[in-house]
N, C-alpha and C positions, 0 to 999 in steps of 0.2 A: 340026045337028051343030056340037060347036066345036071350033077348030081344036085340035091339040095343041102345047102349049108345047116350044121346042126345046132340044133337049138338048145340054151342053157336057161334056164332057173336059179331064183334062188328062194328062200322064205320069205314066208310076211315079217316084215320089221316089227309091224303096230301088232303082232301076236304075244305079246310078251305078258298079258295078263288076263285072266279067263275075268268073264260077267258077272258080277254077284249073282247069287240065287238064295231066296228065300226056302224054307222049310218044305217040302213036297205034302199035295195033298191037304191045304189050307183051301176053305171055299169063302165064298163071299159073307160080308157078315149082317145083307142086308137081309131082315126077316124075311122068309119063305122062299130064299133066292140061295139053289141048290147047285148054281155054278160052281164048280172046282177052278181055282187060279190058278197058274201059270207060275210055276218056282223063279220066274226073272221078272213077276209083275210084283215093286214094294210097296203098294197099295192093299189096302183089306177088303175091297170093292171092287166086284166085276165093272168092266166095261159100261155097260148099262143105268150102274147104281152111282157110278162115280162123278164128280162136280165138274160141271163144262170150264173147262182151262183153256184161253187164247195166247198162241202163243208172241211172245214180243215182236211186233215189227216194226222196223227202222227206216226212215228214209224215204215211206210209200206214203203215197197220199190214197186212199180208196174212191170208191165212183161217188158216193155219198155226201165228202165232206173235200170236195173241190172245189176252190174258190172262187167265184165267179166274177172275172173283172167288172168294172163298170169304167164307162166314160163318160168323162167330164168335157 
């Protein structure tokens, strides 16, 4: 048997700065919606109550708005 070579470590680089975090204990501010937020969500709106956001994409075409040749 041979032995096994030892293994070294070292830190995360990219640790160098903690996450923002909002106030603890903020809930949604959609009337009747008793959800508590999340101290790293900076939205005032749970999940649910919040405005659908797409986000950007570059370079794709989707199934949709594919062009369809034609021949002449």
């Amino acid at each position: 048997m041979t032995p096994t070579p030892n293994l070294t470590g070292s830190r995360d680089r990219w640790s160098g700065r903690a996450p923002k975090r909002m106030a603890a204990g903020r809930a949604c501010i959609e009337r009747g919606c008793t959800t508590k937020l999340s101290t790293y969500n900076r939205r005032d709106t749970c999940f649910l109550h919040s405005p659908v956001r797409f986000p950007r994409i570059r370079g794709r075409i989707t199934a949709g708005t594919h062009p369809v040749p034609t021949s002449q």
